[in-house]
N, CA, C and O atoms as a Tripos MOL2 file, in Angstrom:
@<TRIPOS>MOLECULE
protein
  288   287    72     0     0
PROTEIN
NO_CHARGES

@<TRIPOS>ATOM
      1 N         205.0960  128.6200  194.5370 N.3       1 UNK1
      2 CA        203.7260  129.0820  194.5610 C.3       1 UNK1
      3 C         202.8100  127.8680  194.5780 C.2       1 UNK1
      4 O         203.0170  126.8690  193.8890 O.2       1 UNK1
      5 N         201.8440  128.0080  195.3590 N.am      2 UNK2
      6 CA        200.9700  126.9590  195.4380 C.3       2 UNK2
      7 C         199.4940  127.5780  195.7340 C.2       2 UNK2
      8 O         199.2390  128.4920  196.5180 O.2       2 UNK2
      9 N         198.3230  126.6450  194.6770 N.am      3 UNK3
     10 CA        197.3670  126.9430  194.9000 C.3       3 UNK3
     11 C         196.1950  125.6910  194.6230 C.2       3 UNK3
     12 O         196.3040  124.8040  193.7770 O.2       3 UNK3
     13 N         195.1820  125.8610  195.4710 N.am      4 UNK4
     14 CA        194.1610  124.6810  195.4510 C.3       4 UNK4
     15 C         192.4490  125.5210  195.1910 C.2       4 UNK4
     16 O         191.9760  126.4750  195.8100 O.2       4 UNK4
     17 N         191.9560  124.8600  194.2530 N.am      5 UNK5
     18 CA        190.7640  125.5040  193.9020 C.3       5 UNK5
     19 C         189.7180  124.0550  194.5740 C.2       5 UNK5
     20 O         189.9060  122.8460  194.4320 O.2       5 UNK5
     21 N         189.0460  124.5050  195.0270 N.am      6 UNK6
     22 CA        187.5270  123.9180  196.1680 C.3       6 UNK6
     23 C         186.4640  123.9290  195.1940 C.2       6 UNK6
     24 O         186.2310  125.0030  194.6380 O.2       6 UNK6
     25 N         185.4300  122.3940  194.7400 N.am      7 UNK7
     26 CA        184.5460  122.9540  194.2810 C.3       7 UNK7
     27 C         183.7470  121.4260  193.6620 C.2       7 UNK7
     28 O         184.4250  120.4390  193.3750 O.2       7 UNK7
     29 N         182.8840  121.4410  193.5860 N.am      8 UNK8
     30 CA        181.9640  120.3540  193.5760 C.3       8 UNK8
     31 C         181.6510  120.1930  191.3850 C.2       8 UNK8
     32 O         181.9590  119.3240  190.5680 O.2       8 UNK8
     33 N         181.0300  121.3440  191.2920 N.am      9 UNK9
     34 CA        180.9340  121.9810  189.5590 C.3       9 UNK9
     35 C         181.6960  122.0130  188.9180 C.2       9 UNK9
     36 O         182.7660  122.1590  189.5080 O.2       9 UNK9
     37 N         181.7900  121.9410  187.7350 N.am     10 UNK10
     38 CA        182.8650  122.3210  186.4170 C.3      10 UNK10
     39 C         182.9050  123.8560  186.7080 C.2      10 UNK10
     40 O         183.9570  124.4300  186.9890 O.2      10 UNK10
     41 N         181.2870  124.6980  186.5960 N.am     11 UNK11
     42 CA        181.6570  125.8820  186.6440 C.3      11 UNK11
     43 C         182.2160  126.9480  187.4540 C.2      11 UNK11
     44 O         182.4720  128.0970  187.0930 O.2      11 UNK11
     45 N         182.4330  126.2070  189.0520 N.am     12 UNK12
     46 CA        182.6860  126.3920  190.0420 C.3      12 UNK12
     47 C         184.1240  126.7070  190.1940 C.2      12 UNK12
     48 O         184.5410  127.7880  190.6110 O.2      12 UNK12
     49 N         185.3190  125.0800  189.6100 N.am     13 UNK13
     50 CA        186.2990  125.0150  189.6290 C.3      13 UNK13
     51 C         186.7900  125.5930  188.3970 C.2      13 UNK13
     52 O         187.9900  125.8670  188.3770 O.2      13 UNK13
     53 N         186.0170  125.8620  187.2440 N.am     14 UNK14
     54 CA        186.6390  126.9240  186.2830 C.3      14 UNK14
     55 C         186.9600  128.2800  186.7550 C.2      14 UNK14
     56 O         188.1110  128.7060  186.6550 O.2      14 UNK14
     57 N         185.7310  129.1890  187.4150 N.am     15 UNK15
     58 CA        185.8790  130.3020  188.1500 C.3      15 UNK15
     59 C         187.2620  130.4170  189.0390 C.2      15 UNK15
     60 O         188.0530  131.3600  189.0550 O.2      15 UNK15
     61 N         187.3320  128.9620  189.9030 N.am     16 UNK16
     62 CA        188.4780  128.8360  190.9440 C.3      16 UNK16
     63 C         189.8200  129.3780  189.9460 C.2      16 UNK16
     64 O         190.5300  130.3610  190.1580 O.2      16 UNK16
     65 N         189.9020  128.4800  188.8970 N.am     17 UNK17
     66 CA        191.1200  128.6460  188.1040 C.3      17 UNK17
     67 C         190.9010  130.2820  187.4580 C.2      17 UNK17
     68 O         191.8690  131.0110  187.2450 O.2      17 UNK17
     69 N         190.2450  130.4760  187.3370 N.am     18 UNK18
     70 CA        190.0240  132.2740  186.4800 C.3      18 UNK18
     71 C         190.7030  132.9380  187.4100 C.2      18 UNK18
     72 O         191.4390  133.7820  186.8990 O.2      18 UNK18
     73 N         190.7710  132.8790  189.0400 N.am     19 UNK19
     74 CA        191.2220  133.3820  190.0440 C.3      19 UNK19
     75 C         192.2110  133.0410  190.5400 C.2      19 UNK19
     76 O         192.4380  133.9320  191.3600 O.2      19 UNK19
     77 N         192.9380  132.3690  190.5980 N.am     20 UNK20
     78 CA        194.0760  131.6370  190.3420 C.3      20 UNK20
     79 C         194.9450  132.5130  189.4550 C.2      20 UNK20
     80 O         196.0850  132.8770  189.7450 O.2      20 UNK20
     81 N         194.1720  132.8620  188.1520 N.am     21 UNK21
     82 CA        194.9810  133.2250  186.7240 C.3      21 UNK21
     83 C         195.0020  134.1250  187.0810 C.2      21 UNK21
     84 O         196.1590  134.3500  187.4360 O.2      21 UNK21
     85 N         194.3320  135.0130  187.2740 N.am     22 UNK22
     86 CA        194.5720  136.9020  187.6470 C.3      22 UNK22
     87 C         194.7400  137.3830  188.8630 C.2      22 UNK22
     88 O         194.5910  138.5660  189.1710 O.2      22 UNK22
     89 N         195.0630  136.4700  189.6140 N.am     23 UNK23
     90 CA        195.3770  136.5210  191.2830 C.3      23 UNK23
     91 C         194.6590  137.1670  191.9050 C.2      23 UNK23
     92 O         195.2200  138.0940  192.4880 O.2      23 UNK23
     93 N         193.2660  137.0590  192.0950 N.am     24 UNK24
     94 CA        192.0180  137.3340  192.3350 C.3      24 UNK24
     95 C         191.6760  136.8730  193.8720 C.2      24 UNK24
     96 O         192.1440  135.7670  193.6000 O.2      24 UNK24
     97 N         191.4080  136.7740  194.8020 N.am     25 UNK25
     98 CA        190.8810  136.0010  195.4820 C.3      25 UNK25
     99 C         189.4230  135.4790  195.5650 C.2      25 UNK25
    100 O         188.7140  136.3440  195.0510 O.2      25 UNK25
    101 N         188.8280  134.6510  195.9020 N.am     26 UNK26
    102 CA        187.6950  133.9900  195.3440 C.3      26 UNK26
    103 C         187.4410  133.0030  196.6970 C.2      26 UNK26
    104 O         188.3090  132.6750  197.5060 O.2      26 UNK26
    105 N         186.0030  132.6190  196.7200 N.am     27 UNK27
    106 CA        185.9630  131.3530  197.6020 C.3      27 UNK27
    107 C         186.0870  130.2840  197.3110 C.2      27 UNK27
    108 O         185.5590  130.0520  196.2230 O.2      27 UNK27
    109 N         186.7630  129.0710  197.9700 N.am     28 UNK28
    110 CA        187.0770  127.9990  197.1890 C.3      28 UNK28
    111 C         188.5530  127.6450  197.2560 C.2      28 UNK28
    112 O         188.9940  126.5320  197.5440 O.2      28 UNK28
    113 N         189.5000  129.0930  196.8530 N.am     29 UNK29
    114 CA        190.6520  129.4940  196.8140 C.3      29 UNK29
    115 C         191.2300  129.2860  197.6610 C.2      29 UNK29
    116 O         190.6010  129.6550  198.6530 O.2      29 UNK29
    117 N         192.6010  128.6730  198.0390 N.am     30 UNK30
    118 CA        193.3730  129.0940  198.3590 C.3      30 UNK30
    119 C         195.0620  128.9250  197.7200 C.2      30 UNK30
    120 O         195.5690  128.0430  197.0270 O.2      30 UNK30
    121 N         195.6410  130.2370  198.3260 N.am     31 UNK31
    122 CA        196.9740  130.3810  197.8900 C.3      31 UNK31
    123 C         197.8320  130.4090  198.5940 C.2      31 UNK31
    124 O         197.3830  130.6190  199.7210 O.2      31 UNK31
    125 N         199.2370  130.2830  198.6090 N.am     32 UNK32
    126 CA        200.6610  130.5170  199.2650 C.3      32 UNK32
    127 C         201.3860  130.4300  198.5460 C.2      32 UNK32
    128 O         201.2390  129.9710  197.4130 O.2      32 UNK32
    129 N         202.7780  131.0400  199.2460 N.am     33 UNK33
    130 CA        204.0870  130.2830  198.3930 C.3      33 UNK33
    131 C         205.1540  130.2220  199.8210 C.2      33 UNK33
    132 O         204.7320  130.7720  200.8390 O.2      33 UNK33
    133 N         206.3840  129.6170  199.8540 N.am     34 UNK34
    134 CA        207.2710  129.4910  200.4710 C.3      34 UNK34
    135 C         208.1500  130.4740  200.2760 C.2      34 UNK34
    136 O         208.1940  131.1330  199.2360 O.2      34 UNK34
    137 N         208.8680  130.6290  201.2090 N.am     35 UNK35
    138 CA        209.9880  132.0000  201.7280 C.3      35 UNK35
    139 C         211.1030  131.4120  200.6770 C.2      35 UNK35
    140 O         210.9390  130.3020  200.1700 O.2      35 UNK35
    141 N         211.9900  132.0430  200.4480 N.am     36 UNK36
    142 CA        213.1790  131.4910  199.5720 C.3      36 UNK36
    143 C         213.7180  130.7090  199.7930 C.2      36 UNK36
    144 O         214.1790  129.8860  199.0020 O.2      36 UNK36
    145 N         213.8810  130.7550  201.6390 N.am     37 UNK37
    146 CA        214.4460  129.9920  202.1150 C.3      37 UNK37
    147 C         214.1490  128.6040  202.1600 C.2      37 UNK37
    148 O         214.9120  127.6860  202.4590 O.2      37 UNK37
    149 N         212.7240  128.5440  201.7650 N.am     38 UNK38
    150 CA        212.5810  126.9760  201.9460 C.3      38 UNK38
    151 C         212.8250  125.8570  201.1190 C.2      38 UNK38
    152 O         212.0230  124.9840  200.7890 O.2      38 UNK38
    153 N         214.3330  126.0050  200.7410 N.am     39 UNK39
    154 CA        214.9090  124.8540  200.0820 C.3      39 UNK39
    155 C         214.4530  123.6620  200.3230 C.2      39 UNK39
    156 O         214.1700  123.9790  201.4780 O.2      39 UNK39
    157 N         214.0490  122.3080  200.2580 N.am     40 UNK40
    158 CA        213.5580  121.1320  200.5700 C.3      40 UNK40
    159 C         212.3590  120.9680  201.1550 C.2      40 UNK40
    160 O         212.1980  119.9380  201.8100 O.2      40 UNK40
    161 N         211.7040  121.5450  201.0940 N.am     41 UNK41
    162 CA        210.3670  121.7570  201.1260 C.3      41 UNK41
    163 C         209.0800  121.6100  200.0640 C.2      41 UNK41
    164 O         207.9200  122.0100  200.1670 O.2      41 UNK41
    165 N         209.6960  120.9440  199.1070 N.am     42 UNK42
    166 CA        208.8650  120.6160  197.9890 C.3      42 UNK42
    167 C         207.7420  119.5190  198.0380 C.2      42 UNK42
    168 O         208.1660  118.3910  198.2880 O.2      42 UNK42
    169 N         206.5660  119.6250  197.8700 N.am     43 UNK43
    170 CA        205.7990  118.5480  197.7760 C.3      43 UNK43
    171 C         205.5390  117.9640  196.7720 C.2      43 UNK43
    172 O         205.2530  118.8710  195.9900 O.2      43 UNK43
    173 N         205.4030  116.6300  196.0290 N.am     44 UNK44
    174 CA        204.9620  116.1670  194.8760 C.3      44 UNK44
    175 C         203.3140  115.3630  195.0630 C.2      44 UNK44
    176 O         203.2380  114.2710  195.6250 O.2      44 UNK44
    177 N         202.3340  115.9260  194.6280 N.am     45 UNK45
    178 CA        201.0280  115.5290  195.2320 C.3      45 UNK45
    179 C         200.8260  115.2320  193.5010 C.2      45 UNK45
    180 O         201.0520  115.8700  192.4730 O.2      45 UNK45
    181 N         200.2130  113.7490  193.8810 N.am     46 UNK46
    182 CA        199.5930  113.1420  192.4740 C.3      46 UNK46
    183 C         198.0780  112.7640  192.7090 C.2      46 UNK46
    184 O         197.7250  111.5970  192.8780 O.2      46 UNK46
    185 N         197.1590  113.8940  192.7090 N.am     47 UNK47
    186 CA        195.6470  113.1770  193.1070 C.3      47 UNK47
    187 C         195.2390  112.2080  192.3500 C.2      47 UNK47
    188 O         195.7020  111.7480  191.3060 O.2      47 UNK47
    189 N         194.1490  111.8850  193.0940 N.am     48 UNK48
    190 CA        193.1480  111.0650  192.0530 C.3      48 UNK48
    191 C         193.1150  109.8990  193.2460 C.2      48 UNK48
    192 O         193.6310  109.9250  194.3630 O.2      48 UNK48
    193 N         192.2440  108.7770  192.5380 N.am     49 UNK49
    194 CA        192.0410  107.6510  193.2650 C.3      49 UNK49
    195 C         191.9930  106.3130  192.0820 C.2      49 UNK49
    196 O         191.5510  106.7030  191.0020 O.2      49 UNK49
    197 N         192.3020  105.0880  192.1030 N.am     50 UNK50
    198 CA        192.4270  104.0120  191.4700 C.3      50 UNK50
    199 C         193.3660  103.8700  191.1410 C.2      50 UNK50
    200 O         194.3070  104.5660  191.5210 O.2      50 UNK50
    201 N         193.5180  102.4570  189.9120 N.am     51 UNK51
    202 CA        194.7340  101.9200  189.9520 C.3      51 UNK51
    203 C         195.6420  102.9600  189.0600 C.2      51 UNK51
    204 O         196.7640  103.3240  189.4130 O.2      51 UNK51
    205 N         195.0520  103.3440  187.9670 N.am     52 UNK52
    206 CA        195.5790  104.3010  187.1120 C.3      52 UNK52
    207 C         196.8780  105.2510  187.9670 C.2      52 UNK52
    208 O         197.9630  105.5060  187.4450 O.2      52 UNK52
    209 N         196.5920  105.5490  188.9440 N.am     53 UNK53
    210 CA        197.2190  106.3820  189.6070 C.3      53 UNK53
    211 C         198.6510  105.6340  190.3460 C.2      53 UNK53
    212 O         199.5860  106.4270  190.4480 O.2      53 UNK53
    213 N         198.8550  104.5990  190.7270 N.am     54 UNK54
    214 CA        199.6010  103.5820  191.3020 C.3      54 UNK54
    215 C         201.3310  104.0030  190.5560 C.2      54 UNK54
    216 O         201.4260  104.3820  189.3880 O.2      54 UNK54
    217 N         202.4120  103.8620  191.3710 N.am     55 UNK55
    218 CA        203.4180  104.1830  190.8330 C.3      55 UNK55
    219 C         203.8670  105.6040  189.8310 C.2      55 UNK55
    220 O         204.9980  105.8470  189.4080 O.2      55 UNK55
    221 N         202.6950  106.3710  189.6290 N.am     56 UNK56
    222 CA        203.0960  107.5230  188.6320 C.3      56 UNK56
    223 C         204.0690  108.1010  189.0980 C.2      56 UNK56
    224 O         204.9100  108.3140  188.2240 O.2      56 UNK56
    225 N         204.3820  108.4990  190.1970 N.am     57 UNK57
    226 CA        206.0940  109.3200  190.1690 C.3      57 UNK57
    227 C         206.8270  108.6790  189.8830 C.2      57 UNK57
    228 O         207.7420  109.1120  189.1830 O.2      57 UNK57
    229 N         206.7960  107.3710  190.2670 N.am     58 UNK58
    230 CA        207.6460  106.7210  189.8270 C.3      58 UNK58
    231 C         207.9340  106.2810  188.5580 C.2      58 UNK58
    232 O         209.1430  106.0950  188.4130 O.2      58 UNK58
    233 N         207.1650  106.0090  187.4340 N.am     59 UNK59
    234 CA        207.1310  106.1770  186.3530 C.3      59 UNK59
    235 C         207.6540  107.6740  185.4520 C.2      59 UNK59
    236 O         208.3670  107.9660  184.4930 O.2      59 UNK59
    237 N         206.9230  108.2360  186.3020 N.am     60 UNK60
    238 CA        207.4940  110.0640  185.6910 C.3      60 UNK60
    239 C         209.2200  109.9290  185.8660 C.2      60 UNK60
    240 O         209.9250  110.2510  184.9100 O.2      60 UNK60
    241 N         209.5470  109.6690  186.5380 N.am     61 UNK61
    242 CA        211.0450  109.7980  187.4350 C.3      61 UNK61
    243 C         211.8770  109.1650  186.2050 C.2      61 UNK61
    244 O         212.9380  109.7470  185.9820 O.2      61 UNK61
    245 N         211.5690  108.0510  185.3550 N.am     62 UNK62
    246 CA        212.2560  106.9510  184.6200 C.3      62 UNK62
    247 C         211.9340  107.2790  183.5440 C.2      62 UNK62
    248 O         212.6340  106.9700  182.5790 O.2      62 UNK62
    249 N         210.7780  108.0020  183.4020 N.am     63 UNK63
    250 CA        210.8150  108.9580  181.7540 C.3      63 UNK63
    251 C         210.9290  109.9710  180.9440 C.2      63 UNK63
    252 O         210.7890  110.3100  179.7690 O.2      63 UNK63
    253 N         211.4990  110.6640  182.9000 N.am     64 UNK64
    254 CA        211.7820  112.0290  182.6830 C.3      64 UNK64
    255 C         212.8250  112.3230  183.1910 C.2      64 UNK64
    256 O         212.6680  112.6230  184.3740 O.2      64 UNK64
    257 N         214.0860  112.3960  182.7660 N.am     65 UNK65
    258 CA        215.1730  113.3030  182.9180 C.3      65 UNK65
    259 C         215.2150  114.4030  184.0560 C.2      65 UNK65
    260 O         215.8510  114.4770  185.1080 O.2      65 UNK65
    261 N         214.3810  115.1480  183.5000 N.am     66 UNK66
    262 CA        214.1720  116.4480  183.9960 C.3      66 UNK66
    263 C         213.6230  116.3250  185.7010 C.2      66 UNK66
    264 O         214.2990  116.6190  186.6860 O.2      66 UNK66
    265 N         212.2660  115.8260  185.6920 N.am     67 UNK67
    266 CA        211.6220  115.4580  186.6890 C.3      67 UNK67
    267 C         212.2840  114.5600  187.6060 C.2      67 UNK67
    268 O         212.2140  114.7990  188.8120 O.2      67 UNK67
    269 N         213.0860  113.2850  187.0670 N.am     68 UNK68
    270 CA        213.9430  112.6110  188.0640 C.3      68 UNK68
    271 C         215.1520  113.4070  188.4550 C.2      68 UNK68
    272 O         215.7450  112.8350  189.3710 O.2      68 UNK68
    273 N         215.7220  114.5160  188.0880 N.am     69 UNK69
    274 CA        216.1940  115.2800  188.7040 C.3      69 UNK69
    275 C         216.0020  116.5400  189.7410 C.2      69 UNK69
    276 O         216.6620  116.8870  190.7210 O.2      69 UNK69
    277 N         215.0680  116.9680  189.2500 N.am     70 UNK70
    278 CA        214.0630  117.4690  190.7260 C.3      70 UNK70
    279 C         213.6100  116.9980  191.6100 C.2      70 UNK70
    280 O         213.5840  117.5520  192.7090 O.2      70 UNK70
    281 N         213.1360  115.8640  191.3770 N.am     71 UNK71
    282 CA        212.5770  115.1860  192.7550 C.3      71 UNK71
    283 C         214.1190  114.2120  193.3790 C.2      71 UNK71
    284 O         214.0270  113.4830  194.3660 O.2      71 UNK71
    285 N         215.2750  114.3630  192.6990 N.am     72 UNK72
    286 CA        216.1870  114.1320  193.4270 C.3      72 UNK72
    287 C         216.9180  115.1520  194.5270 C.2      72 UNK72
    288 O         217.8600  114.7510  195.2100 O.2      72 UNK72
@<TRIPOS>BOND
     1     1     2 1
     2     2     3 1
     3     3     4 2
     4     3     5 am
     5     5     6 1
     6     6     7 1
     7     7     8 2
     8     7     9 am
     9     9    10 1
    10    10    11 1
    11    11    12 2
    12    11    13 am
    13    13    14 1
    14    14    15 1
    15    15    16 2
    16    15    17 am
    17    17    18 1
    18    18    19 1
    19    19    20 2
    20    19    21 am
    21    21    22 1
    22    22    23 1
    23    23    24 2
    24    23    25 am
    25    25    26 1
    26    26    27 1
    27    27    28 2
    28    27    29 am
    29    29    30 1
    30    30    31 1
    31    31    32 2
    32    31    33 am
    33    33    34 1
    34    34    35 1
    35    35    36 2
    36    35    37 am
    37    37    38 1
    38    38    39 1
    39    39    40 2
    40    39    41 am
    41    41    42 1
    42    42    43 1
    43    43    44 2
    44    43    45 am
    45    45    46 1
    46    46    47 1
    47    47    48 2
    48    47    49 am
    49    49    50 1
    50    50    51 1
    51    51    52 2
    52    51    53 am
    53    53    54 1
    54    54    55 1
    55    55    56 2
    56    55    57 am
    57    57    58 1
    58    58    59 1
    59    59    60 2
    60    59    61 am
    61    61    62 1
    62    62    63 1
    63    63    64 2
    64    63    65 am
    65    65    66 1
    66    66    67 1
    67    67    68 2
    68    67    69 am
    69    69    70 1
    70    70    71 1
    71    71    72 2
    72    71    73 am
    73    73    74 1
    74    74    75 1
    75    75    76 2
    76    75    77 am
    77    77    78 1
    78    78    79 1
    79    79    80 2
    80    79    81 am
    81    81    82 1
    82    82    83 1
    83    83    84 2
    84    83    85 am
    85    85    86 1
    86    86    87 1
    87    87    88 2
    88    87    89 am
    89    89    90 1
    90    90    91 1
    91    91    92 2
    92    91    93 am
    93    93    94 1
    94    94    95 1
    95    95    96 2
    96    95    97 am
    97    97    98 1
    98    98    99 1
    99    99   100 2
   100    99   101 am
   101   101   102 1
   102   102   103 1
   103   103   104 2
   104   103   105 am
   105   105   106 1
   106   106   107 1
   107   107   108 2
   108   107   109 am
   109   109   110 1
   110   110   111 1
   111   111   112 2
   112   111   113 am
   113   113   114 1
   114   114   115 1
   115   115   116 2
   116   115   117 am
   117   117   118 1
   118   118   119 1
   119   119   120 2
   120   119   121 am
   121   121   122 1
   122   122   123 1
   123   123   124 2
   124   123   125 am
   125   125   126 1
   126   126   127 1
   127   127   128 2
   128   127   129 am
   129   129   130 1
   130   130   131 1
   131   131   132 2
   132   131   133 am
   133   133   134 1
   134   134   135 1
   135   135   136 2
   136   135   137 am
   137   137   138 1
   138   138   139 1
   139   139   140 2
   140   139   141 am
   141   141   142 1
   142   142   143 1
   143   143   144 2
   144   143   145 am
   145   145   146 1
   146   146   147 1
   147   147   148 2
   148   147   149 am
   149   149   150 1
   150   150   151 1
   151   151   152 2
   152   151   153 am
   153   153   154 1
   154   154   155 1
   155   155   156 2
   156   155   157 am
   157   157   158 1
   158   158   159 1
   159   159   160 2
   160   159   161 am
   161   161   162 1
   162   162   163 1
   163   163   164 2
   164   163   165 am
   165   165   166 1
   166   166   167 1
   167   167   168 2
   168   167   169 am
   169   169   170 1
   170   170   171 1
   171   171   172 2
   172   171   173 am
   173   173   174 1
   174   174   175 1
   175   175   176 2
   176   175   177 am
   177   177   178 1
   178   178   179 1
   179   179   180 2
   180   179   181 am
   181   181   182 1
   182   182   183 1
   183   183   184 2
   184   183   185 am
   185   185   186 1
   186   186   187 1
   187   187   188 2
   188   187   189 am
   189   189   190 1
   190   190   191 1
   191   191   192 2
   192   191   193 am
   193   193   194 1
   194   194   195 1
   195   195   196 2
   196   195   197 am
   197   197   198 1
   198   198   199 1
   199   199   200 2
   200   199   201 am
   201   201   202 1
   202   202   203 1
   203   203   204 2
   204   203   205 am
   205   205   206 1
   206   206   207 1
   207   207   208 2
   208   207   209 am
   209   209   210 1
   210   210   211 1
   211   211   212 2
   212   211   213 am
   213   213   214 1
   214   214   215 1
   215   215   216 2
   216   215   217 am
   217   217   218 1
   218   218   219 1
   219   219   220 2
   220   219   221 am
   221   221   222 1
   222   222   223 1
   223   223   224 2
   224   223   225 am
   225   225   226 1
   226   226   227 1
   227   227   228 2
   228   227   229 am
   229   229   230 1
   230   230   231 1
   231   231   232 2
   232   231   233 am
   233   233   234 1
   234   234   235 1
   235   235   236 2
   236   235   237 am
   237   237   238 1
   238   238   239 1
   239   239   240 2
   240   239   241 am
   241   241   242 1
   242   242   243 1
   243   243   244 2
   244   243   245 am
   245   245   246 1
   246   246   247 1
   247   247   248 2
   248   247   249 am
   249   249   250 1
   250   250   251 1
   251   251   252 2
   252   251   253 am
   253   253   254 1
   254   254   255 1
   255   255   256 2
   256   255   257 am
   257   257   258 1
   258   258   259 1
   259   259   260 2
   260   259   261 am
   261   261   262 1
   262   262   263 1
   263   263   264 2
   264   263   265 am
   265   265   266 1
   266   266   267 1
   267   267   268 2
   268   267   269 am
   269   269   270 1
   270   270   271 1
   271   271   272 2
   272   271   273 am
   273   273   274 1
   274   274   275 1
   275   275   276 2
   276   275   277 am
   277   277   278 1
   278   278   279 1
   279   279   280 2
   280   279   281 am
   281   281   282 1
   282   282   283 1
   283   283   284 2
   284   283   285 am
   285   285   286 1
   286   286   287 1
   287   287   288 2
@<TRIPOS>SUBSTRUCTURE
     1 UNK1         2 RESIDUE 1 A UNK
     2 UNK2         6 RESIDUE 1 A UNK
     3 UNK3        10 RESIDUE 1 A UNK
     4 UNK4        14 RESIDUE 1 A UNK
     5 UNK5        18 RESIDUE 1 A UNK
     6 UNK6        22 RESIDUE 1 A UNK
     7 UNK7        26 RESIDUE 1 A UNK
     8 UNK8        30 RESIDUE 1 A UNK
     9 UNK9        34 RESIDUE 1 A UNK
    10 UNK10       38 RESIDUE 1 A UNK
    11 UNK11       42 RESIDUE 1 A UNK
    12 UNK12       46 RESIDUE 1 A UNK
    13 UNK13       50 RESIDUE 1 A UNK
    14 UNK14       54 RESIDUE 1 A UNK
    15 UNK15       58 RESIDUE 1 A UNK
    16 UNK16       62 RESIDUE 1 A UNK
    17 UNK17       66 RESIDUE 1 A UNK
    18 UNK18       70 RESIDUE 1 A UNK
    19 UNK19       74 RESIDUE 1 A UNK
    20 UNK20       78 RESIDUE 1 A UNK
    21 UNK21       82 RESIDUE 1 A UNK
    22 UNK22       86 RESIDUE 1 A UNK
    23 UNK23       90 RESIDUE 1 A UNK
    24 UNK24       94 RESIDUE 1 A UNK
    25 UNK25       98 RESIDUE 1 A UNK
    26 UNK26      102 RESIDUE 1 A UNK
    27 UNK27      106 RESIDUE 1 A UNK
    28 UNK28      110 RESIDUE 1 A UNK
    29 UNK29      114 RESIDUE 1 A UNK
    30 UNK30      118 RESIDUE 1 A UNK
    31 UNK31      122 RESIDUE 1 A UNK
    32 UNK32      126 RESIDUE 1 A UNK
    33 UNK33      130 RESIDUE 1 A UNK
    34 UNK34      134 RESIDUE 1 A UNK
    35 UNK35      138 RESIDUE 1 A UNK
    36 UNK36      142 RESIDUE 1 A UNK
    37 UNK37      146 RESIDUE 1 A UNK
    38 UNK38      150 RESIDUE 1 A UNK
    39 UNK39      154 RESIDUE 1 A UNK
    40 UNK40      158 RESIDUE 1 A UNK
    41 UNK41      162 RESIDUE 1 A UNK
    42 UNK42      166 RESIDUE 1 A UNK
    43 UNK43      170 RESIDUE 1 A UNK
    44 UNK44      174 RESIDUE 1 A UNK
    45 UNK45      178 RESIDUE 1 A UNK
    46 UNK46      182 RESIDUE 1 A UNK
    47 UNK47      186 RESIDUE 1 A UNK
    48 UNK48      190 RESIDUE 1 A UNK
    49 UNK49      194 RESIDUE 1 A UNK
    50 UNK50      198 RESIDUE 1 A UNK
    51 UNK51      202 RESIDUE 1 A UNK
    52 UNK52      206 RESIDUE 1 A UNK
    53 UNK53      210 RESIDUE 1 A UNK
    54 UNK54      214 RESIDUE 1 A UNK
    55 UNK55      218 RESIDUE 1 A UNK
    56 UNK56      222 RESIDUE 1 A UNK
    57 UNK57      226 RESIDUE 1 A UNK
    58 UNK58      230 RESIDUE 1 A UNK
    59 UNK59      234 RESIDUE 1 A UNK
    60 UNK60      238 RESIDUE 1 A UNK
    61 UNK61      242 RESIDUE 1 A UNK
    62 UNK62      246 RESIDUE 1 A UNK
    63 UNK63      250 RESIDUE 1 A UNK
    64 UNK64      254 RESIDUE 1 A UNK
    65 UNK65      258 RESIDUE 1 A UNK
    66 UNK66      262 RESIDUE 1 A UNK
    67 UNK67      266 RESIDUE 1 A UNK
    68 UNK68      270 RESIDUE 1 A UNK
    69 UNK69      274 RESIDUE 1 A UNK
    70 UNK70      278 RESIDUE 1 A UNK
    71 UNK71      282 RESIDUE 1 A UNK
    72 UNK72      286 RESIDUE 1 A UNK
């Protein structure tokens, strides 16, 4: 399941997520999910911008067990 909320406001992108939560549709919104079939089809999206952001999967991967096994 995948979903992306659109929105400039706090109160904007709160609403987005309210709709999101009760599977609402809303503007701003959007949703999907993949067929069963789509084994390997996973995306790992880390937003943001600056340095803060630099290497985090990769960091996640080496401190997480769990996570370095999914994204394997």
């Amino acid at each position: 399941h995948r979903a992306v909320v659109l929105g400039a406001e706090r109160e904007v992108l709160a609403a987005g997520l309210a709709a999101v939560a009760t599977e609402q549709p809303s503007a701003g919104v959007v949703t999907g999910e993949i067929a069963q079939s789509g084994v390997g089809r996973t995306v790992f999206v880390f937003p943001g911008q600056g340095s803060q952001w630099i290497g985090m999967g990769r960091e996640l991967a080496a401190v997480s067990p769990v996570f370095a096994a999914r994204l394997a």
